[in-house]
BADREN-382745 format. One record per residue (C-alpha): residue number from 1; chain; x, y, z. Coordinates in Angstrom, 2 decimals. Layout:
# BADREN-382745
NUM	A	X	Y	Z .
...
//
This chain:
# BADREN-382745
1	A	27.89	7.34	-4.31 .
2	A	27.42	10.16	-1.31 .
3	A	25.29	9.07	1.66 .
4	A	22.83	11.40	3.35 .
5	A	22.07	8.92	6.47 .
6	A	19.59	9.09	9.11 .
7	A	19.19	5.46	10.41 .
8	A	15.77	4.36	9.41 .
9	A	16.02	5.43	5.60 .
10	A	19.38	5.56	3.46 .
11	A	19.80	8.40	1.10 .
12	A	22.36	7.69	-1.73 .
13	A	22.86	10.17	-5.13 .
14	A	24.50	7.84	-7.92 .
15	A	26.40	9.35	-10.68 .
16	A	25.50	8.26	-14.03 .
17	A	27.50	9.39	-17.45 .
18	A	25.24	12.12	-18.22 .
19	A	26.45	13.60	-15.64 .
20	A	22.88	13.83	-13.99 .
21	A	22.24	11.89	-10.59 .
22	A	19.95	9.15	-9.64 .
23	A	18.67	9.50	-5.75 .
24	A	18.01	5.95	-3.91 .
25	A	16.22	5.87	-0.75 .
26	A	16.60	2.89	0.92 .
27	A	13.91	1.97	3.80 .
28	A	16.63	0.59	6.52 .
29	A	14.70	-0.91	9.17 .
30	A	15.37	-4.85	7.96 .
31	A	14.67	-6.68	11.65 .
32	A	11.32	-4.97	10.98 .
33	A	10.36	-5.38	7.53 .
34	A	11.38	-2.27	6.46 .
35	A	7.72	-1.56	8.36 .
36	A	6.99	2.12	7.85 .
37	A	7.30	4.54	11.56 .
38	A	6.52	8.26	11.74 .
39	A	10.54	9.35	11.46 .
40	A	10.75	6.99	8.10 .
41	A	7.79	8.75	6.67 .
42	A	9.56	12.83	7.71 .
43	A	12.39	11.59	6.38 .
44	A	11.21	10.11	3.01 .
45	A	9.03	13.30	2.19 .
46	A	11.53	15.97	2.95 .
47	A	14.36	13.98	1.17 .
48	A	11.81	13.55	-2.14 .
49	A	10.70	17.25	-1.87 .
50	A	14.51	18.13	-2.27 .
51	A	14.88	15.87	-5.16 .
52	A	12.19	17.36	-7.14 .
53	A	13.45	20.48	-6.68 .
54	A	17.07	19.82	-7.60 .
55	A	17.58	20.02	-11.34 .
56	A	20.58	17.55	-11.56 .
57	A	18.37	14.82	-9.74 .
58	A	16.90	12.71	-13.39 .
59	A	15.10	9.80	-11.27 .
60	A	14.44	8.56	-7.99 .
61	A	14.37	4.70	-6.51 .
62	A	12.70	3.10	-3.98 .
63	A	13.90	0.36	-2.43 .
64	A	14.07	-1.77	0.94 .
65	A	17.23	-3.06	3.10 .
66	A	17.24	-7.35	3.16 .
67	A	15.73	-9.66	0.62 .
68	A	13.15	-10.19	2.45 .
69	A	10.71	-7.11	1.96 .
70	A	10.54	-4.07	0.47 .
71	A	7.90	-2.49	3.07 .
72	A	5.73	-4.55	5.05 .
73	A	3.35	-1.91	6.02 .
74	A	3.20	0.87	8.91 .
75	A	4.87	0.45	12.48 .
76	A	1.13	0.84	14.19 .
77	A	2.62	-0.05	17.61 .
78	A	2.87	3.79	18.86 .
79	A	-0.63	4.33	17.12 .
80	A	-1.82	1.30	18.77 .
81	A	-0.48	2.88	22.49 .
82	A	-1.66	6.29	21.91 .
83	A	-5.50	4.83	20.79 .
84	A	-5.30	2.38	23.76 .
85	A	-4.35	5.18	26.30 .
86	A	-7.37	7.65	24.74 .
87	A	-10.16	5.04	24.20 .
88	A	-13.11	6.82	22.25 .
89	A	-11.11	9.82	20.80 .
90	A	-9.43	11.14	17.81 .
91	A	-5.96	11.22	18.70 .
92	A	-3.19	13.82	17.89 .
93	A	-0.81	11.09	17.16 .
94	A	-3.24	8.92	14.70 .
95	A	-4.29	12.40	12.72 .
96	A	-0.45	13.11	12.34 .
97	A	0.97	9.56	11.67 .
98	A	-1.77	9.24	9.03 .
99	A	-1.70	13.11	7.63 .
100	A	2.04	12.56	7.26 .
101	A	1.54	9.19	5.57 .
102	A	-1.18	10.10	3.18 .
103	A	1.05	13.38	2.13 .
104	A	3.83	11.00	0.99 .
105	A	1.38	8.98	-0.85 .
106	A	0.17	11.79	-2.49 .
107	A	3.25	13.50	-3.08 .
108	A	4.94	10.29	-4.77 .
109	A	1.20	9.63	-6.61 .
110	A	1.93	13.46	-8.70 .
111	A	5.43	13.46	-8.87 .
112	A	6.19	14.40	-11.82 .
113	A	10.22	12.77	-11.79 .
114	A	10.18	9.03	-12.90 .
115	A	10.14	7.29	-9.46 .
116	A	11.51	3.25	-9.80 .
117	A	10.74	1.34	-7.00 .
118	A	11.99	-2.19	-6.32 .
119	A	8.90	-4.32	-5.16 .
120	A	11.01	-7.59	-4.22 .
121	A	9.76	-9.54	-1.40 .
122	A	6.71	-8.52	0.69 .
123	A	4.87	-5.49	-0.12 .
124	A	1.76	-5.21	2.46 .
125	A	-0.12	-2.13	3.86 .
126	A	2.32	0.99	3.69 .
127	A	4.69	0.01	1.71 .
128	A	1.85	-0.85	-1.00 .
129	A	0.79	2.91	-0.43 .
130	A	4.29	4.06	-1.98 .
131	A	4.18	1.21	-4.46 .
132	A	0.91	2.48	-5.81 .
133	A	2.20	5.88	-6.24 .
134	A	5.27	5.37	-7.99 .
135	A	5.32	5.71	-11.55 .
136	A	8.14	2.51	-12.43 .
137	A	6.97	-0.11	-10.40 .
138	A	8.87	-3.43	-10.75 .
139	A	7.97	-6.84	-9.35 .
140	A	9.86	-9.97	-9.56 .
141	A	9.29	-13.76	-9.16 .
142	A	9.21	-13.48	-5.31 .
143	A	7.21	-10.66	-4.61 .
144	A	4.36	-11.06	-2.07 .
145	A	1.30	-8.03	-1.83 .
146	A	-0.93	-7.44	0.11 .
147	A	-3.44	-5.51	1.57 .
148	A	-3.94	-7.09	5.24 .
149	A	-5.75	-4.37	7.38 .
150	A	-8.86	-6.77	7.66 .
151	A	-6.91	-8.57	10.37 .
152	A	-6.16	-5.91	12.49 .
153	A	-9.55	-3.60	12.64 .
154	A	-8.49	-1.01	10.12 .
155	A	-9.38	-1.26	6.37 .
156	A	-6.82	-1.11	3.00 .
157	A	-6.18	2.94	3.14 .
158	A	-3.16	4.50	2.17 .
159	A	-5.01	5.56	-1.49 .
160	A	-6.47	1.77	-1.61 .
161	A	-10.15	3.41	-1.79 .
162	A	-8.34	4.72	-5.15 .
163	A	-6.00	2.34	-6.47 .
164	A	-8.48	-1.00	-5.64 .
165	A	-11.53	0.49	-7.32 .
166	A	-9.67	0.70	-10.56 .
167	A	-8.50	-2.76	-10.58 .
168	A	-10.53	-5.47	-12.85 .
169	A	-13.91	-6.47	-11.93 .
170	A	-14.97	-7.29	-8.03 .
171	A	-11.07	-7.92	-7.25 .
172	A	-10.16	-4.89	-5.32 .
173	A	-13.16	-5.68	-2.78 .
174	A	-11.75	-9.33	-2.99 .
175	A	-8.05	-8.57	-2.25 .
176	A	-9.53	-5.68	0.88 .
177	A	-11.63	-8.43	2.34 .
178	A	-9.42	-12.00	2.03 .
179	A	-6.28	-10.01	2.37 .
180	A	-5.06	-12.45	-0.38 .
181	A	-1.31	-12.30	-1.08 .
182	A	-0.75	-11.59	-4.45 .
183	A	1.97	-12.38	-6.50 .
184	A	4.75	-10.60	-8.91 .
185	A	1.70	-11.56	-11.82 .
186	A	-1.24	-11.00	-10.21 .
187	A	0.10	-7.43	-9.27 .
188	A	0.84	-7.14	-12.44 .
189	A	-2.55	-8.04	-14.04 .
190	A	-4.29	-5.68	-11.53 .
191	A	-2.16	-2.81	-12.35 .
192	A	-0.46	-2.37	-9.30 .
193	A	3.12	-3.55	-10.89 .
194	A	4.15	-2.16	-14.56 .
195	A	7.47	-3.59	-15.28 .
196	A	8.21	-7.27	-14.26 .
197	A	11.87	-8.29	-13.48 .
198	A	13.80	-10.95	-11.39 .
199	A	15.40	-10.29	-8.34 .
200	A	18.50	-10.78	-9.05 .
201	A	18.06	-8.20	-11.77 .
202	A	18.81	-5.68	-9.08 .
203	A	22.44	-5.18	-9.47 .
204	A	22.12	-5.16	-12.75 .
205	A	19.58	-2.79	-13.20 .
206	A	21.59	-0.20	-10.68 .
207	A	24.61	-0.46	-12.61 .
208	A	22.16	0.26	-15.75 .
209	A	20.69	3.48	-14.50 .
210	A	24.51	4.80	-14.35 .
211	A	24.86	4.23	-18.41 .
212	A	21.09	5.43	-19.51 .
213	A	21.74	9.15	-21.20 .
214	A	19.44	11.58	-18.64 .
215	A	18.45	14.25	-19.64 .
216	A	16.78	17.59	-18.18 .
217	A	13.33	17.00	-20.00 .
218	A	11.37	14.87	-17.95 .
219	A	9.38	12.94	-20.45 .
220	A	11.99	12.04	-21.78 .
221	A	13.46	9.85	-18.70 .
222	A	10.08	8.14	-18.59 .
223	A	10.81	7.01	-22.03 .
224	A	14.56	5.79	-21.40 .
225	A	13.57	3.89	-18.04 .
226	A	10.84	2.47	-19.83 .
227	A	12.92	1.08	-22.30 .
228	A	15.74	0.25	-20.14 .
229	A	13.06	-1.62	-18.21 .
230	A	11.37	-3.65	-21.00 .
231	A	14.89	-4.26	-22.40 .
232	A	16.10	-5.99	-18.98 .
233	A	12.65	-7.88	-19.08 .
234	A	13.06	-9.57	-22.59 .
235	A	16.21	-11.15	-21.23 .
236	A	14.54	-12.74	-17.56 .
237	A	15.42	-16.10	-16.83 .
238	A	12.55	-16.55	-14.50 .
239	A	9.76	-15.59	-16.55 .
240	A	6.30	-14.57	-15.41 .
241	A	3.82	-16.94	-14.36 .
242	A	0.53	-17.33	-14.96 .
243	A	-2.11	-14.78	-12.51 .
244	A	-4.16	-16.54	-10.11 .
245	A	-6.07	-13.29	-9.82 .
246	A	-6.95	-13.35	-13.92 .
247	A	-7.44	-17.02	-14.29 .
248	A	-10.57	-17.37	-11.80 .
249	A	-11.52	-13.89	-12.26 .
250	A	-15.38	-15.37	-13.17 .
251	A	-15.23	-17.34	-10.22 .
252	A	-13.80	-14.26	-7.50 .
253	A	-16.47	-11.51	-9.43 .
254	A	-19.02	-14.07	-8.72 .
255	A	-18.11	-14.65	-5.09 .
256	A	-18.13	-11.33	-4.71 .
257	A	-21.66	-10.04	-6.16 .
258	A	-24.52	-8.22	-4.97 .
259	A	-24.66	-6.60	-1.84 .
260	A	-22.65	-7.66	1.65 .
261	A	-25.47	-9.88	2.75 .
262	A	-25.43	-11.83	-0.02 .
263	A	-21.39	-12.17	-0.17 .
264	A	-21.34	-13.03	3.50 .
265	A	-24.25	-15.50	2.75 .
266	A	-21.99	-17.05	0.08 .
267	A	-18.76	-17.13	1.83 .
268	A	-19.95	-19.15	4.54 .
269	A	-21.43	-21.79	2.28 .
270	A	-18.13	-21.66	-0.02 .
271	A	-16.91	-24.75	-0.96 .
272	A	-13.50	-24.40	-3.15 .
273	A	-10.38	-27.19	-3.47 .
274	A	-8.09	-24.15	-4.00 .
275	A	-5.98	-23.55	-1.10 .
276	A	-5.98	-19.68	-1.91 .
277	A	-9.26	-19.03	-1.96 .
278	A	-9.85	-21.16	1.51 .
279	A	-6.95	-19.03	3.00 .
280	A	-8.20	-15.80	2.13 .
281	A	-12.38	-16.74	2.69 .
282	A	-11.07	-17.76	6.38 .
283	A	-9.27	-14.88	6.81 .
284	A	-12.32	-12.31	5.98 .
285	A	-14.60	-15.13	8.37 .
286	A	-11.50	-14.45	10.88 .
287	A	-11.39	-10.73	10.25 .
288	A	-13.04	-7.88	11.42 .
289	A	-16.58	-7.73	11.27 .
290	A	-16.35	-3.71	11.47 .
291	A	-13.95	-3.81	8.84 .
292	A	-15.47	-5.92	6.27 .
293	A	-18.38	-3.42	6.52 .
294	A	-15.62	-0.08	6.09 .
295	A	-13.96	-2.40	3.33 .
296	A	-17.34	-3.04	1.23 .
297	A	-18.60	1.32	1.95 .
298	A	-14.82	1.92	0.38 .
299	A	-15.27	-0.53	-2.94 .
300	A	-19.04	1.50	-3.16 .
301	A	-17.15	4.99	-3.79 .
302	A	-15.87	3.51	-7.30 .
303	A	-14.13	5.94	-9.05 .
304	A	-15.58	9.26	-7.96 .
305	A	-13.36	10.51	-5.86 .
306	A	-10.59	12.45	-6.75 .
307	A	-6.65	11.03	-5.33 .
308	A	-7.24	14.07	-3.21 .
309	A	-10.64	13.67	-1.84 .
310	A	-9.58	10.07	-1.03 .
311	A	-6.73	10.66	1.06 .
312	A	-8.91	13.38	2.86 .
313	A	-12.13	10.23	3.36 .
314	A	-9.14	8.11	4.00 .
315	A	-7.73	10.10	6.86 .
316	A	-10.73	10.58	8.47 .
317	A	-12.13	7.02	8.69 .
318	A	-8.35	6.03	9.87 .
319	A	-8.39	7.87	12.65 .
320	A	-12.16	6.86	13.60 .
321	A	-11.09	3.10	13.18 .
322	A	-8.11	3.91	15.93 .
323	A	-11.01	5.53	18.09 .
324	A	-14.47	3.92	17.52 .
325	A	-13.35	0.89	15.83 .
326	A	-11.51	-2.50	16.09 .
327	A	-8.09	-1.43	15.64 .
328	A	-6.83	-1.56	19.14 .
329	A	-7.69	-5.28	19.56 .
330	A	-6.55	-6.02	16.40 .
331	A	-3.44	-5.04	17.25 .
332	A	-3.22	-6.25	20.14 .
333	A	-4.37	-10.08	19.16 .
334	A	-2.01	-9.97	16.45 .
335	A	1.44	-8.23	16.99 .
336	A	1.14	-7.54	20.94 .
337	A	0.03	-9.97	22.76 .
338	A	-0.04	-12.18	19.86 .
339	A	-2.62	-14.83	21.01 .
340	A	-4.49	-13.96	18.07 .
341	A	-7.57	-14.42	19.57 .
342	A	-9.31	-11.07	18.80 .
343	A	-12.35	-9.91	20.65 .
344	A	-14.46	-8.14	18.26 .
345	A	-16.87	-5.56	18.91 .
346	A	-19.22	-7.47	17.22 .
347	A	-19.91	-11.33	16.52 .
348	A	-20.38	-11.34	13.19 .
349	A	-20.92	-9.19	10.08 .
350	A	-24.83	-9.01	9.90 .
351	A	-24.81	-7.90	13.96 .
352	A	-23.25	-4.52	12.85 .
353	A	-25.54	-1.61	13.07 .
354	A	-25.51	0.61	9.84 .
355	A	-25.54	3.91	12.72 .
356	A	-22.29	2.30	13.70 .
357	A	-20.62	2.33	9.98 .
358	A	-21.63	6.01	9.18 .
359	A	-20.27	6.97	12.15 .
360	A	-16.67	5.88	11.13 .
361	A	-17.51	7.07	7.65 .
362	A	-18.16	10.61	9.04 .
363	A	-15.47	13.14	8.89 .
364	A	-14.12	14.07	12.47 .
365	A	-13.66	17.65	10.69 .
366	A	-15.36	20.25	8.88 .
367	A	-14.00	20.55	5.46 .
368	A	-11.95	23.98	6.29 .
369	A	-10.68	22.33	9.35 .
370	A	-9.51	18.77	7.41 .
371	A	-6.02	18.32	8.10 .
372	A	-5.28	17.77	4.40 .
373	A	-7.83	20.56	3.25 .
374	A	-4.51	21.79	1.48 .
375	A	-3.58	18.57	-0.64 .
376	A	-2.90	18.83	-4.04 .
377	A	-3.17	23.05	-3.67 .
//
């Protein structure tokens, strides 16, 4: 293996027989989660650009340093300095941190390489932004998503407005609002994993890739690590459990009909003996008022928008919820001060004017002025 190293990500080429090479990126930041910071996110997309463009490169993989996690979301503490320091306004650093972020997405979303990445652990926020764009996406017995933003004034982006309003039923505005951890299963059944392994597959599975015959035709590596994949899965000694997620979907599309009045109305009232849904109902009572509204205007887009156009709403709103919205005191409750006593902007869901929420939803930009008016060109 050769090592291209800068500190926060770990670039490794392994040789396989065919004499092609597999590239690993390892996210190395393992005191922090392998949480996602502006000189991760350079390094990731310049280091992925390369491998696309470098015919002995067959595959790429994904990975996080530890056991613990694989990504558990964005470092927001610089964002959360530069929005606190420029109260009211669209920051250079939020418009860059999240341009930079939502290129990577995209990029890894139409890459056209197999990319393998190893969803072990916790998943939450950022890291489920590169998850979602992969194209191999393995999770095991202990994996833990999720997509948390309620809790901190922001809203699932990194392509959730495109990846949750695919999944079945009302469960992507479910998952936005409770902030629900899902498991290896319920992933699964939402389509967020495609391959299911154990963890301590891993080894394994590396030493695998070196033996699988690449070749230069693309299509064709889909089809091996697709087979090497569901070959490694018939022989798990751990196998998959049952989904929460699919076995009360009635009960969560039902929770989560009709319009945000009438969900509020019905979360409040909730009565449930399943300590899941209690967690997660709290959480969205706990959460953001601002941001259940954002969450519910994202789920309305369904599937209109193009992966492009969403990254371009996405950035946007991002940068207005660093501004305008919550975010700061979210923050701040949660990972700075960490009394997690948040102070709101407003008391409650149904005390949020509607001028407020189209505000946020407004572009900062005209459309030749977007900072992603390029994407997918």
């Amino acid at each position: 293996m050769s090592n291209m190293q800068t500190n926060s990500v770990v670039f490794q080429t392994l040789g396989t027989l065919s004499g092609k090479l597999v590239g690993v990126a390892t996210l190395n930041m393992e005191k922090a989660l392998n949480a996602l910071n502006t000189e991760m996110i350079h390094a990731l997309s310049k280091q992925l650009q390369a491998w696309a463009d470098d015919d002995s490169i067959a595959m790429v993989v994904l990975d996080g340093a530890g056991e613990k996690a694989f990504c558990a979301g964005g470092d927001v503490r610089a964002l959360y300095q530069a929005s606190l320091s420029h109260p009211g306004e669209v920051t250079n650093m939020a418009r860059d941190f999240f341009k930079d972020e939502y290129h990577l997405d995209h990029m890894l979303h139409t890459y056209d390489k197999p990319v393998l990445l190893w969803g072990d652990g916790i998943v939450m926020g950022g890291g489920l932004g590169l998850m979602a764009g992969a194209s191999h996406r393995v999770v095991t017995e202990n994996s833990r998503i999720a997509m948390p933003e309620v809790t901190i004034g922001l809203y699932p982006d990194v392509g959730g407005s495109y990846f949750l309003n695919r999944m079945p039923g009302r469960i992507g505005l479910f998952l936005g609002m409770t902030a629900y951890n899902m498991s290896g299963a319920d992933a699964y059944f939402v389509g967020l994993g495609n391959h299911y392994l154990n963890s301590d597959d891993k080894q394994p599975l590396f030493d695998a890739l070196a033996s699988v015959d690449w070749e230069s035709d693309i299509g064709a590596n889909h089809c091996k690590l697709n087979s090497l994949l569901d070959g490694m899965n018939s022989r798990c000694t751990i196998p998959m459990q049952p989904s929460v997620l699919e076995l009360h979907q009635s009960e969560i599309d039902a929770l989560m009909a009709g319009d945000l009045a009438q969900i509020m109305a019905r979360v409040q009232t909730y009565e449930t003996e399943h300590s899941w849904l209690q967690r997660g109902l709290k959480t969205l009572l706990a959460g953001s008022p601002l941001s259940v509204h954002l969450i519910y205007e994202q789920m309305r887009l369904g599937c209109e928008l193009s992966l492009e156009q969403v990254f371009q709403f996405e950035l946007g709103l991002s940068c207005h919820c660093c501004a305008l919205g919550d975010f700061v005191e979210g923050v701040r409750a949660l990972l700075i001060d960490k009394d997690r006593q948040p102070k709101w902007k407003y008391a409650g869901v149904d005390s949020v004017p509607q001028a407020v929420v189209q505000q946020l939803l407004s572009s900062p930009w005209s459309a030749s002025e977007h900072p992603l008016s390029s994407l997918g060109k």
